[in-house]
KOLLUM-828914 format. One line per 3 residues: number of its first residue (from 1); their letters; for each residue x, y, z of C-alpha. Coordinates in nm, 3 decimals. Each point is the difference from the previous one (the first is absolute). Layout:
<rs>
NUM) a) X:Y:Z ~ ...
</rs>
This chain:
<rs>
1) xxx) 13.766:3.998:-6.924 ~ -0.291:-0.217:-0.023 ~ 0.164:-0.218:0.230
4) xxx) 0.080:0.204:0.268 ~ -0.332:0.125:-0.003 ~ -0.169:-0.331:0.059
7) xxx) 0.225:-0.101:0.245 ~ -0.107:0.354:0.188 ~ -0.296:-0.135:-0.020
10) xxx) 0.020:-0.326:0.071 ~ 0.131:0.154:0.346 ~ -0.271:0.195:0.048
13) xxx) -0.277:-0.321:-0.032 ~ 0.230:-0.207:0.251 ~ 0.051:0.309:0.217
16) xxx) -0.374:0.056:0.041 ~ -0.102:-0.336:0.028 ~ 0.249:-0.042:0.297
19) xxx) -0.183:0.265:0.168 ~ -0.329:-0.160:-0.072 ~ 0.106:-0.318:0.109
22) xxx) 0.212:0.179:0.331 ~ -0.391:0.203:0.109 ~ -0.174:-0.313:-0.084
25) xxx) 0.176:-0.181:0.253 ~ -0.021:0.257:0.255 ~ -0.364:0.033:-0.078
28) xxx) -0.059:-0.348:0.052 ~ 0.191:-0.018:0.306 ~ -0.149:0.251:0.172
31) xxx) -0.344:-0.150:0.028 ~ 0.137:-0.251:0.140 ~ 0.220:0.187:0.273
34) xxx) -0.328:0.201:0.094 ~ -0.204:-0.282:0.015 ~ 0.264:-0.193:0.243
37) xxx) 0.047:0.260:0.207 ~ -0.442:0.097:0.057 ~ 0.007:-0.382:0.081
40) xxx) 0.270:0.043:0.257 ~ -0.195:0.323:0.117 ~ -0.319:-0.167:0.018
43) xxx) 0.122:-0.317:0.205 ~ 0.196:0.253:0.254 ~ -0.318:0.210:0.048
46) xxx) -0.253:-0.335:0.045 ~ 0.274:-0.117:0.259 ~ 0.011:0.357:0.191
49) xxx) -0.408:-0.056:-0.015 ~ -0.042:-0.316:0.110 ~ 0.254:0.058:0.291
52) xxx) -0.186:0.291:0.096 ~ -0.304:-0.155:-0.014 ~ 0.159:-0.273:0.259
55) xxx) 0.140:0.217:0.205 ~ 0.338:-0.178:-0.045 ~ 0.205:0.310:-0.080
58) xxx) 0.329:-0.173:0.108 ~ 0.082:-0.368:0.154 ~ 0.027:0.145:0.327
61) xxx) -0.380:0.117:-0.005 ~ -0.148:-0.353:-0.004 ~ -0.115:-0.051:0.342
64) xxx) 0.075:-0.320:0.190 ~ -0.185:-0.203:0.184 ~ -0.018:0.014:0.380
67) xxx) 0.192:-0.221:0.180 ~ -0.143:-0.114:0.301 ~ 0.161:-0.230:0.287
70) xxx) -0.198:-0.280:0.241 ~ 0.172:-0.049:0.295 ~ -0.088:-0.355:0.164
73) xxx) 0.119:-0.144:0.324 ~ 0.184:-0.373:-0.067 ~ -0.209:-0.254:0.065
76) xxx) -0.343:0.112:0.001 ~ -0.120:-0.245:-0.248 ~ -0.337:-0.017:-0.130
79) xxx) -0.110:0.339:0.061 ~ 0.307:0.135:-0.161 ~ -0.055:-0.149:-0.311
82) xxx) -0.355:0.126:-0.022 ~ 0.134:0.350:0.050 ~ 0.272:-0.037:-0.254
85) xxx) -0.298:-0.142:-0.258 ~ -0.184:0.278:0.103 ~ 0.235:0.248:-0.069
88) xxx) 0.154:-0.127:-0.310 ~ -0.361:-0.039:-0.114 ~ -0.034:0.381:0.029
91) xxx) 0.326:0.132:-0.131 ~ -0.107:-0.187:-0.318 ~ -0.331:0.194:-0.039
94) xxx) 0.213:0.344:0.145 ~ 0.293:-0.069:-0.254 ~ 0.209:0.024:0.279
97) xxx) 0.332:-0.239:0.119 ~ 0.003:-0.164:0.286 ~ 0.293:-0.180:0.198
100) xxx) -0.050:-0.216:0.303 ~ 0.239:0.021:0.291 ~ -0.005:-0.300:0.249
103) xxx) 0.223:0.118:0.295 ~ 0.133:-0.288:0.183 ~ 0.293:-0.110:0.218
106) xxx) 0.192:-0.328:0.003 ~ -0.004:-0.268:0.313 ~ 0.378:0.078:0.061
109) xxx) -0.029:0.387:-0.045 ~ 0.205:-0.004:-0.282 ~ -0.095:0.233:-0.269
112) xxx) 0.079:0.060:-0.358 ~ -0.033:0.287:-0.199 ~ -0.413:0.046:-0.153
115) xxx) -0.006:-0.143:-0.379 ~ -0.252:0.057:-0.246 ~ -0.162:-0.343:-0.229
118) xxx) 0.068:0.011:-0.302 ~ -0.293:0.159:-0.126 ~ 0.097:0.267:0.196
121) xxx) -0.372:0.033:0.150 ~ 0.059:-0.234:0.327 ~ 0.283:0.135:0.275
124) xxx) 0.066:-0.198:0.317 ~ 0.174:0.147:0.261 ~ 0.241:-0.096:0.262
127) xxx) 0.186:0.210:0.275 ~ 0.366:0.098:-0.084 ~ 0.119:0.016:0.289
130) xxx) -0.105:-0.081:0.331 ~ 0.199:0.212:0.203 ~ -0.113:0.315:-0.111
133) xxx) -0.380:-0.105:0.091 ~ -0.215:0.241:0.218 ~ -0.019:-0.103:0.338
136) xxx) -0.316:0.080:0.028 ~ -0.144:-0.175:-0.296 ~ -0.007:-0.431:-0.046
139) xxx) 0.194:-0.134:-0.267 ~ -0.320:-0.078:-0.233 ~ -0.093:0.372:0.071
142) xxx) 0.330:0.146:-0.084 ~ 0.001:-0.259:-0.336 ~ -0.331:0.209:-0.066
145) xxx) 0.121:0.317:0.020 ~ 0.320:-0.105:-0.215 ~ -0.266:-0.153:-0.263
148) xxx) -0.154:0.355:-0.017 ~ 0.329:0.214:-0.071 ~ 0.127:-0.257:-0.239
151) xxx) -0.334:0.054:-0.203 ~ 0.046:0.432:0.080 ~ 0.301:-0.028:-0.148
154) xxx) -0.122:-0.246:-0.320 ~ -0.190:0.351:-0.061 ~ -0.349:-0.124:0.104
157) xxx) -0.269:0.281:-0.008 ~ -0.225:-0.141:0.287 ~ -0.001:-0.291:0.227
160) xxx) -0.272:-0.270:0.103 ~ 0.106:-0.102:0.349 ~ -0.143:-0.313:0.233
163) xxx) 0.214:0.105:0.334 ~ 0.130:-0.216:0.243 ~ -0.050:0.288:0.264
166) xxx) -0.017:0.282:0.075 ~ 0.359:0.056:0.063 ~ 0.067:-0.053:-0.378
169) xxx) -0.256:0.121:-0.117 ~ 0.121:0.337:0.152 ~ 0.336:-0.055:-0.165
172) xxx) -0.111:-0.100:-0.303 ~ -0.225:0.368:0.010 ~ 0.357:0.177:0.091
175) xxx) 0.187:-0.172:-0.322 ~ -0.286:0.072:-0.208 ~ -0.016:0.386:0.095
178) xxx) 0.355:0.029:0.002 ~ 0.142:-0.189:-0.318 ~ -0.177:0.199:-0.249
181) xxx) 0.212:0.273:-0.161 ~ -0.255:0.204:-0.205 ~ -0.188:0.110:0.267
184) xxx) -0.320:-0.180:-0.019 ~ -0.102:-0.253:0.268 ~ 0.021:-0.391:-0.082
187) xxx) -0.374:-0.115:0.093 ~ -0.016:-0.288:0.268 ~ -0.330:-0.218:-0.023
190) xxx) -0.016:-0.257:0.262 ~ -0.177:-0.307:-0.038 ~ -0.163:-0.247:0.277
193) xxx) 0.072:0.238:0.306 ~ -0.120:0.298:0.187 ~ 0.301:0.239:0.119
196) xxx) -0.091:0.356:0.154 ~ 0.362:0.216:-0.178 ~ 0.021:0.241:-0.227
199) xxx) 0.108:-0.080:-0.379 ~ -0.197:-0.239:-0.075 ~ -0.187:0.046:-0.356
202) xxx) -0.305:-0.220:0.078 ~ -0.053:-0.335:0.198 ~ -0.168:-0.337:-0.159
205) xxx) -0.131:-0.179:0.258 ~ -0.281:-0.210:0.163 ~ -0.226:0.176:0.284
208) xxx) 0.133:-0.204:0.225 ~ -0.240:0.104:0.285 ~ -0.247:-0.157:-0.214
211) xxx) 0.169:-0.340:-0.060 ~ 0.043:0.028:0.409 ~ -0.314:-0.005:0.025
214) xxx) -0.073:-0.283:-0.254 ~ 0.225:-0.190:0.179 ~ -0.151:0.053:0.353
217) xxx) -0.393:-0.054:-0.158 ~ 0.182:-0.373:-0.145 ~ 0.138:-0.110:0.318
220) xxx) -0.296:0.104:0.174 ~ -0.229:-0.195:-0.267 ~ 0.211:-0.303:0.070
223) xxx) 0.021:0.010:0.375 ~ -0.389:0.044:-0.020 ~ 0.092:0.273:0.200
226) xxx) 0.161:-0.190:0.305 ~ 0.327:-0.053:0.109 ~ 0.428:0.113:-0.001
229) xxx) 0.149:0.225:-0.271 ~ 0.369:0.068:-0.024 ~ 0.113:0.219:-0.258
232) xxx) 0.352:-0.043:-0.141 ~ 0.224:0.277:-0.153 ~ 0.315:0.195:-0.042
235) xxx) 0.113:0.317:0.249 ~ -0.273:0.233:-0.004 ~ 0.227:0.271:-0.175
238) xxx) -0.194:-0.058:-0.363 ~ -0.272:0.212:-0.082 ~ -0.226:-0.227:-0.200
241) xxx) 0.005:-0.300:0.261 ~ -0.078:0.175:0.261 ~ -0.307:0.119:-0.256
244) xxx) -0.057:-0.342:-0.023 ~ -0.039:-0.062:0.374 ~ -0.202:0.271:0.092
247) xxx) -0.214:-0.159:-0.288 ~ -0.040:-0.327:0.200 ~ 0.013:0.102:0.359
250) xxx) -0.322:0.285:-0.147 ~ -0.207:-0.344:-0.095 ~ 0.106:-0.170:0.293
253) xxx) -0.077:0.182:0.281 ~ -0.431:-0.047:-0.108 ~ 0.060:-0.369:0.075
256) xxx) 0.062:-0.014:0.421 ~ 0.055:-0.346:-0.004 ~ 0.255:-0.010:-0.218
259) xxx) 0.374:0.108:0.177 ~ 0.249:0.141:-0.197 ~ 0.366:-0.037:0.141
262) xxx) 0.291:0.227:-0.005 ~ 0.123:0.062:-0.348 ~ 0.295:-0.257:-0.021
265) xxx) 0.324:0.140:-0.174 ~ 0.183:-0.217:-0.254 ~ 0.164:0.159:-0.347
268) xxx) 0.084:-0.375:-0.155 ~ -0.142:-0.367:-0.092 ~ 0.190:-0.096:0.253
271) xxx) -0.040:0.210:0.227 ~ -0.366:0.012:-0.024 ~ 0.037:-0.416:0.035
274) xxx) 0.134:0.025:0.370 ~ -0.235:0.328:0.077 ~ -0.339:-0.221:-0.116
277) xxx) 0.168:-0.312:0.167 ~ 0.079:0.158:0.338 ~ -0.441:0.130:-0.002
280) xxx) -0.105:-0.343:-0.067 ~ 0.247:-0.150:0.237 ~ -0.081:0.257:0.302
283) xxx) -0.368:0.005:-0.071 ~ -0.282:-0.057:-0.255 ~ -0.031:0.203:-0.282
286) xxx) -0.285:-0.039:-0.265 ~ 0.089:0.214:-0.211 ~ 0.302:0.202:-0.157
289) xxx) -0.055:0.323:-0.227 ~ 0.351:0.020:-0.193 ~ 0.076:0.372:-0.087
292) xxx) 0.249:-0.086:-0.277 ~ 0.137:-0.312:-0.223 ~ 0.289:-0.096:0.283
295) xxx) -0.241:0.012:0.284 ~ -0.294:-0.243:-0.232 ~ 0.298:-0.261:-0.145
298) xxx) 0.154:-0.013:0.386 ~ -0.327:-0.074:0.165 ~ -0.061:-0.246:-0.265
301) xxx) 0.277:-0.190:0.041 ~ -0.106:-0.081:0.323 ~ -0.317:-0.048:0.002
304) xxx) 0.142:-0.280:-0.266 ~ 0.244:-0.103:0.222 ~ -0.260:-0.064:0.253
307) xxx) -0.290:-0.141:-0.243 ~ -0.247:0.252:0.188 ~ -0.111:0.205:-0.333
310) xxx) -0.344:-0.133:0.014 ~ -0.007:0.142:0.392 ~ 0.182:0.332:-0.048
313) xxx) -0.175:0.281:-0.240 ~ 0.243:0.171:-0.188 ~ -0.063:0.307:-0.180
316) xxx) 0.324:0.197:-0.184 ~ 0.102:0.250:-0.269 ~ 0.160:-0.101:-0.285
319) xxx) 0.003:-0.188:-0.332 ~ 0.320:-0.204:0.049 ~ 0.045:-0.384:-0.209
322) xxx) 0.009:-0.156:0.296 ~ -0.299:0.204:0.204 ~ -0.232:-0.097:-0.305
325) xxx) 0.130:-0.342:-0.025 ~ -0.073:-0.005:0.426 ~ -0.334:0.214:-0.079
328) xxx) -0.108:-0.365:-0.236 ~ 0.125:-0.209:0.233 ~ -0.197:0.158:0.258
331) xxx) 0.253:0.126:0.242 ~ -0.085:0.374:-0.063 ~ -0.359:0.056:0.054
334) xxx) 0.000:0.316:-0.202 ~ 0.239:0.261:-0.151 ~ -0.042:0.385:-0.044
337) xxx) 0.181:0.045:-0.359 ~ 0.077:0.338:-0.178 ~ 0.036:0.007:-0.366
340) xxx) 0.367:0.083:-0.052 ~ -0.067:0.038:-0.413 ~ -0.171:0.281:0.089
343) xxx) 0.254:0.130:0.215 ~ 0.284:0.001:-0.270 ~ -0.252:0.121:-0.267
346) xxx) -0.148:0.268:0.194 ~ 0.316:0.132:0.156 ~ 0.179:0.010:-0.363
349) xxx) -0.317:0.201:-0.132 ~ 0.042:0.243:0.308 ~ 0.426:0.067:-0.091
352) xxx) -0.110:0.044:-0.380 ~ -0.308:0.228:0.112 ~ 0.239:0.236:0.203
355) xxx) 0.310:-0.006:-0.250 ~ -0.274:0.121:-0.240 ~ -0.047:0.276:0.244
358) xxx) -0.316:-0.121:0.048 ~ -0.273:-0.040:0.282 ~ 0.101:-0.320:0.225
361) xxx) -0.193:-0.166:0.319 ~ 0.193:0.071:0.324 ~ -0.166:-0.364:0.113
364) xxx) -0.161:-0.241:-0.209 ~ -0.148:-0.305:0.211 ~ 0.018:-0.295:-0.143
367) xxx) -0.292:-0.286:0.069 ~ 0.070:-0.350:0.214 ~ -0.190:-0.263:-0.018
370) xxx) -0.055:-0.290:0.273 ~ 0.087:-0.335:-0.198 ~ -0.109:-0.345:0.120
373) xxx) 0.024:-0.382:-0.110 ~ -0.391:0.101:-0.092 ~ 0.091:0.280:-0.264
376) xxx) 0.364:-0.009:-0.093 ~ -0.067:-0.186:-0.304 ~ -0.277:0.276:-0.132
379) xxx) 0.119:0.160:-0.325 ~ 0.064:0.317:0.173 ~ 0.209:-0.122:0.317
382) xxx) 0.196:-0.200:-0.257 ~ 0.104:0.324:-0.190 ~ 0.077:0.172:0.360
385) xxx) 0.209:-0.295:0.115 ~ 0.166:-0.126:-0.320 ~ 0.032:0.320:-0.199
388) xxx) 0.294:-0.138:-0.200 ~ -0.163:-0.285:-0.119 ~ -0.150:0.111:-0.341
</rs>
């Protein structure tokens, strides 16, 4: 009996210190359950706040930056690259992307499809194909307008545009308005010309009634106010040249003895070359006023050809290698240069200003400056004409 009786007992002691041990455990294990879980609690709820706090609610809320397209014509050189600094100088400050476009055709009008570098930020773009061009546009102008869907369809935002007319400019307005499929309107801000159309955002430009005028008040300075002017420039079918020569002719016309001949036509180096050469051949000319880089390089070369640049004045527009290497040399006698930094900077400034929805400047003039072997190694002209050298 006594045995059985311990034993019970015995049971009993291991029984209840089972259960001891068994709500020990749990006791101990909940603490640490609870404490896992306000830790997982805690780090989900400082995660909700900080994303609220951001404003970053989802991925998909994180706003990108604008992407914005320049649109150069091939082959403008120097004052191309100024614009591009210009405007990759201000998407940096803006936070915005920018992609170049350099629209230009082959010699043998054979065209590949456009490609983007590798960095993705530089496109160049040639004409497909060559039968479907416009009639009514030239090749480089239809390579322009193919430069400026390409980019529409890359998903640019706005574009920065230095037109090659007014023809493509007017197409380029057409793809712009038209490509978009959310209904808002691509801006168009045109750099370095004057074009009277509707869609255009703002335009970047020189007052080029005022450089006119510096040029006429140069030639007339260097004539002493005596003798033959012929002026030298494209068809009179762009705006801002025809600025530019009622600019000169406005100066002119106070000096009576000095003539001014019939605005000579030429649209290339070359072609410029035969126009200046036929004037000096036919009768003398003192001085030429070059509306544009073609017409100044074309009268240049012959004035070389002829080693008469110490007896011809020659007064152009432009900031061309070789017109500053002529300007040293002497062959130009001065040269009416517009800051093309400011161009790209101010123009990229304008397309981040309106995507903002904020105020932009229909026209912003930009200032010119009349450069000489006298001043074009001041601190100032150096910036103006070498803008890429840092």
């Amino acid at each position: 009996m006594m045995d059985n009786k311990t034993n019970r007992n015995d049971a009993h002691r291991v029984k209840g210190l089972n259960n001891r041990i068994f709500w020990q455990k749990i006791g101990a294990s909940f603490p640490g359950i609870w404490k896992r879980r306000l830790v997982t609690l805690t780090a989900a709820s400082c995660c909700l706040l900080i994303c609220s706090a951001c404003g970053l609610s989802s991925p998909d809320a994180a706003a990108s930056p604008p992407r914005i397209a320049l649109i150069t014509p091939a082959g403008t050189g120097e004052l191309a690259e100024a614009i591009r600094l210009g405007a990759e100088a201000a998407a940096k400050e803006s936070g915005a992307e920018l992609i170049t476009v350099e629209a230009y055709p082959s010699d043998g009008h054979v065209y590949t499809p456009a490609t983007l570098d590798a960095d993705g930020s530089q496109m160049k773009v040639k004409q497909a194909n060559p039968n479907s061009q416009t009639l009514s546009r030239s090749v480089r102008e239809q390579a322009q307008v193919e430069a400026a869907a390409l980019a529409l369809k890359q998903g640019v935002s706005a574009l920065l545009v230095d037109p090659l007319s007014e023809k493509a400019l007017s197409d380029i307005i057409q793809e712009a308005q038209k490509t978009n499929s959310d209904g808002t309107i691509v801006p168009v801000i045109v750099l370095n010309d004057e074009f009277p159309m509707k869609g255009i955002t703002s335009i970047i430009s020189m007052d080029n009634v005022e450089a006119g005028r510096q040029a006429g008040q140069a030639m007339s300075e260097l004539l002493e106010g005596r003798g033959r002017v012929a002026l030298l420039g494209p068809d009179p079918v762009n705006s801002g040249l025809i600025q530019r020569e009622q600019g000169v002719m406005e100066v002119l016309v106070q000096y009576p003895n000095i003539q001014v001949e019939p605005k000579s036509i030429c649209n290339t180096r070359d072609g410029c070359w035969q126009t200046a050469k036929q004037l000096l051949d036919q009768q003398e000319v003192d001085g030429f006023i070059t509306l544009q880089e073609p017409a100044s390089l074309g009268a240049a070369d012959e004035l070389n050809r002829r080693n008469s640049a110490d007896k011809v004045r020659i007064v152009g527009f432009g900031s061309e290698q070789q017109q500053l290497e002529q300007l040293q040399e002497g062959v130009f006698d001065q040269l009416i240069v517009q800051n093309g930094y400011s161009a790209g900077y101010l123009g990229l400034n304008q397309a981040v200003a309106r995507l903002n929805n904020q105020q932009v400047q229909a026209r912003v003039l930009l200032e010119t400056k009349l450069v000489s072997t006298d001043n074009m190694f001041w601190m100032d002209n150096q910036k103006l004409l070498f803008p890429f050298v840092q």
